[in-house]
C-alpha positions in Angstrom: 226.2 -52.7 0.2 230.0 -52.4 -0.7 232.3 -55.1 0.1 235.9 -55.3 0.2 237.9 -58.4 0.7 241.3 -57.6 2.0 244.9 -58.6 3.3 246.7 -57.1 6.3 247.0 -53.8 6.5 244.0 -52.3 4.6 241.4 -53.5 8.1 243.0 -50.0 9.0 240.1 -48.2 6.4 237.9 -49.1 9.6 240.0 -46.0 11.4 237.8 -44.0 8.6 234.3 -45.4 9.3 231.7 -43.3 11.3 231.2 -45.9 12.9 231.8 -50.2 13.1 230.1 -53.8 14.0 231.7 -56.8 14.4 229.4 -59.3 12.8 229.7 -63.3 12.6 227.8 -64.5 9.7 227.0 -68.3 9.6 226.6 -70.0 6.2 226.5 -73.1 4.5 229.8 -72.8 3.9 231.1 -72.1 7.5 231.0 -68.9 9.8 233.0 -65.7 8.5 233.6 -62.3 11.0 232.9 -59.2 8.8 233.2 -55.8 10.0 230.5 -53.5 9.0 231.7 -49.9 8.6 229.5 -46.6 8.1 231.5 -44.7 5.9 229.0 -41.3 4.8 226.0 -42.6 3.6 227.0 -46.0 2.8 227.8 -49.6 4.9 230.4 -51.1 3.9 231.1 -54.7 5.2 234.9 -55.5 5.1 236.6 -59.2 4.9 239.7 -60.1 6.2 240.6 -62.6 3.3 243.1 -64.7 5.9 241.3 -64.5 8.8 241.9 -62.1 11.5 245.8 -61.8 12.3 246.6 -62.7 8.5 246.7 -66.6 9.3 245.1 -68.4 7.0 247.7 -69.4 4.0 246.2 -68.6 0.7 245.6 -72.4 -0.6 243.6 -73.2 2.6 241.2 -69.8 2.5 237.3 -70.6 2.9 236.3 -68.7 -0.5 233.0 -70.2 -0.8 231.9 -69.1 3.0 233.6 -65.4 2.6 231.8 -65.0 -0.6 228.3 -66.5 0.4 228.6 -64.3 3.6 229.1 -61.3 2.0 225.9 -62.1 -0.6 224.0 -63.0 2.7 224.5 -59.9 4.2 223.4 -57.7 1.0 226.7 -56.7 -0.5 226.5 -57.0 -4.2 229.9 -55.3 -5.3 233.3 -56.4 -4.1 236.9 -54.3 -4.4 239.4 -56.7 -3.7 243.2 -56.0 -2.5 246.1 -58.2 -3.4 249.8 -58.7 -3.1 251.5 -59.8 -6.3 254.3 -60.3 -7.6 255.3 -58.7 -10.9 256.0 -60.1 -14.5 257.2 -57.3 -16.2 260.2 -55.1 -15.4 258.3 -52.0 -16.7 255.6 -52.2 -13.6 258.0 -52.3 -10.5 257.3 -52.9 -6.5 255.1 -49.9 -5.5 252.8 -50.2 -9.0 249.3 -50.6 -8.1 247.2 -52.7 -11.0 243.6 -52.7 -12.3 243.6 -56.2 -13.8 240.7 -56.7 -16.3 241.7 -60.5 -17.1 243.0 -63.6 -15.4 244.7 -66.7 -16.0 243.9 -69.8 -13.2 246.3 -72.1 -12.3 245.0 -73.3 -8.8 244.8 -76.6 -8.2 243.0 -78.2 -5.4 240.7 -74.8 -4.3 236.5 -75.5 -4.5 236.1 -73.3 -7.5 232.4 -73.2 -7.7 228.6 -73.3 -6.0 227.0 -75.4 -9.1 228.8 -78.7 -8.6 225.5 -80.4 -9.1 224.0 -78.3 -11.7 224.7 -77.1 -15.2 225.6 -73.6 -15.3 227.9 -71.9 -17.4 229.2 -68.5 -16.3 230.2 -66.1 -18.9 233.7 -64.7 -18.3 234.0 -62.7 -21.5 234.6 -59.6 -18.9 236.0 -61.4 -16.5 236.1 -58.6 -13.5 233.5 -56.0 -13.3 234.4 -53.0 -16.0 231.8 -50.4 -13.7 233.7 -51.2 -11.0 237.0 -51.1 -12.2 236.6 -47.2 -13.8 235.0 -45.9 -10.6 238.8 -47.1 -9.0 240.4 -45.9 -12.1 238.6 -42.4 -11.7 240.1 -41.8 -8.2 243.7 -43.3 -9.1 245.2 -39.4 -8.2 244.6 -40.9 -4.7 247.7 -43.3 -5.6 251.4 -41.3 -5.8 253.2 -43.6 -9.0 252.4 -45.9 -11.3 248.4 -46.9 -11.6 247.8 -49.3 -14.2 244.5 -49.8 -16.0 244.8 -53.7 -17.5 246.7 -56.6 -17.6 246.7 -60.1 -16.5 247.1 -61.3 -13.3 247.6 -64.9 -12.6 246.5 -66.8 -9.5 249.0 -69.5 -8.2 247.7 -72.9 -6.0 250.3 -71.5 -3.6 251.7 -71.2 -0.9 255.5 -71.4 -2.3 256.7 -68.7 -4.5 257.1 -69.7 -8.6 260.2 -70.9 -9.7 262.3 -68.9 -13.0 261.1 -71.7 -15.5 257.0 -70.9 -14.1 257.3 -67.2 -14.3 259.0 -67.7 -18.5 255.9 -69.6 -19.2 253.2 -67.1 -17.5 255.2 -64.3 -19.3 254.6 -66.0 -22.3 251.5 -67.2 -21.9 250.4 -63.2 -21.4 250.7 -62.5 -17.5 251.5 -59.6 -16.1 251.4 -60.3 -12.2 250.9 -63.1 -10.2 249.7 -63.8 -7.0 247.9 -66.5 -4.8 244.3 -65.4 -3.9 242.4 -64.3 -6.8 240.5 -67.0 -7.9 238.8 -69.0 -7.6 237.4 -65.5 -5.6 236.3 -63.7 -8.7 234.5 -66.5 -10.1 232.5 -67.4 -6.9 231.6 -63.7 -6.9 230.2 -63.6 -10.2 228.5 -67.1 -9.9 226.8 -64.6 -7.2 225.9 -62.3 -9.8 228.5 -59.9 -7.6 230.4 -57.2 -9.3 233.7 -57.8 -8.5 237.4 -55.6 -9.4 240.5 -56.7 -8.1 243.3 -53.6 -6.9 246.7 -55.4 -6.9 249.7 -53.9 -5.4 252.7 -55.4 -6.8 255.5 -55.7 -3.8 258.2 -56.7 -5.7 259.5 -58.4 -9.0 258.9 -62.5 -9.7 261.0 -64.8 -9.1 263.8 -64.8 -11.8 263.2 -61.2 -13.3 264.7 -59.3 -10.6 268.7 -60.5 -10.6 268.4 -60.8 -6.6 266.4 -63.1 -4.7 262.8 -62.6 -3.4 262.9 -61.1 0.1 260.0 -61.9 2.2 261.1 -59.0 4.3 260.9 -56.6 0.6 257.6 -57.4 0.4 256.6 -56.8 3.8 258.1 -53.2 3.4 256.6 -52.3 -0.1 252.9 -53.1 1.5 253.5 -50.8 4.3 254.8 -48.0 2.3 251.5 -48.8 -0.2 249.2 -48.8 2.8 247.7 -45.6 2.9 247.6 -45.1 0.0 245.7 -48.1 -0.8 242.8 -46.9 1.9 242.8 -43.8 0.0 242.2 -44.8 -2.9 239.7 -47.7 -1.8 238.2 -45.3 0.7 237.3 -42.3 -2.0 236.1 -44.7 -4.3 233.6 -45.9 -2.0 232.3 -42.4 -1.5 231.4 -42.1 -5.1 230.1 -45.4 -5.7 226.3 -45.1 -6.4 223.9 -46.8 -4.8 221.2 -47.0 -7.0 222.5 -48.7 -10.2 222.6 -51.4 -12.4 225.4 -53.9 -13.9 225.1 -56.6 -16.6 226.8 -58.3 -13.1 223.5 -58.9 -11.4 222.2 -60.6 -14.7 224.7 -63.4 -15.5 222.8 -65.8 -14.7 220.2 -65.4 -17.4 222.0 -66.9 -20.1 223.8 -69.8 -17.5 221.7 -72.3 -17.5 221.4 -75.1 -20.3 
């Protein structure tokens, strides 16, 4: 099954489903609503990452129940949407991003299922590279800039960064930066989940743009990005295989000490 964890907005893919269930799924972790779609020959179960009516702040998001749900219910590769903000002036509001690294700076979030056991994840590719060039091959579904790579950097949240935070992620190799990322990614492959990240950068970090950040700018860029984000998400998820296999479902082999 095909997962895809999302923001506002891109719960509209479920216009393009043959057909839909609501679906409450009770974990360990707490109870997460997931909407199963039937999109060809595939289900696809989709998350809204802040609850239903975007209302969940990013620093208070269940990760650990939206990710076990998801495993519960048989999905075992995960697209994920994101706002972010962006770090270079080169890769303006509209870009759309195929991160293949990350850098954590979250602070308080429960970043992992083995708190009582010692397992070691390997995050040499730190989101799924499979996943990531089946988006990549259907990037003509995107009108601009598509770009395959870079860093994006997840923020504790839920204020934006100040000039002096967005220098040092610049230096320290960021690209864009966001709030909900991680510890998302890393609960997913703890999962043995494949997991690729699409972010849609909706305007410039604080600091590099010489006018303020507008929460209204960024409001505006995501709806203008919209369809074109369930597009792109929507025709990769027609030519996703279903029979396959990913060095993703075997990370755990080499985990434990």
């Amino acid at each position: 099954m095909i997962g895809i964890i999302g923001g506002s907005g891109v719960e509209e893919i479920s216009e393009l489903a043959d057909s839909i269930e609501k679906k409450t799924v009770d974990t360990e972790y707490g109870s997460v609503e997931v909407s199963l779609l039937t999109i060809g020959d595939k289900t696809v179960a989709f998350l809204p990452r802040h609850s239903a009516g975007h209302t969940c702040p990013p620093h208070k998001i269940n990760f650990k129940a939206n990710i076990m749900a998801l495993k519960e219910i048989g999905v075992n590769q995960i697209m994920a949407t994101n706002a972010v903000g962006s770090l270079d002036l080169d890769i303006g509001p509209g870009s759309i991003v195929i991160p293949d690294d990350f850098l954590d700076f979250t602070v308080n979030r429960d970043r992992t299922f083995y708190d009582d056991e010692v397992i070691h994840i390997d995050m040499t590719e730190p989101f799924c590279n499979r996943l990531r060039g089946a988006i990549l091959d259907n990037s003509d579904s995107v009108e601009g800039n598509v770009v395959d790579g870079g860093t994006i950097v997840c923020m504790e949240g839920p204020r934006f960064e100040t000039p002096a935070e967005i220098k040092m992620l610049s230096i320290l190799g960021g690209t864009v930066v966001g709030m909900t990322t991680l510890p998302e990614a890393v609960l997913a492959r703890e999962k043995e989940m494949c997991y690729a990240p699409i972010a849609v950068v909706s305007n410039y970090s604080t600091g590099i743009s010489p006018t303020k950040l507008n929460t209204d700018e960024v409001y505006e860029i995501m709806a203008q990005k919209k369809e074109e984000l369930i597009s792109l998400l929507f025709n990769t998820i027609k030519e996703l295989h279903t029979e396959y296999d990913c060095d993703c479902h075997h990370i755990l082999d080499d985990a434990h000490m």
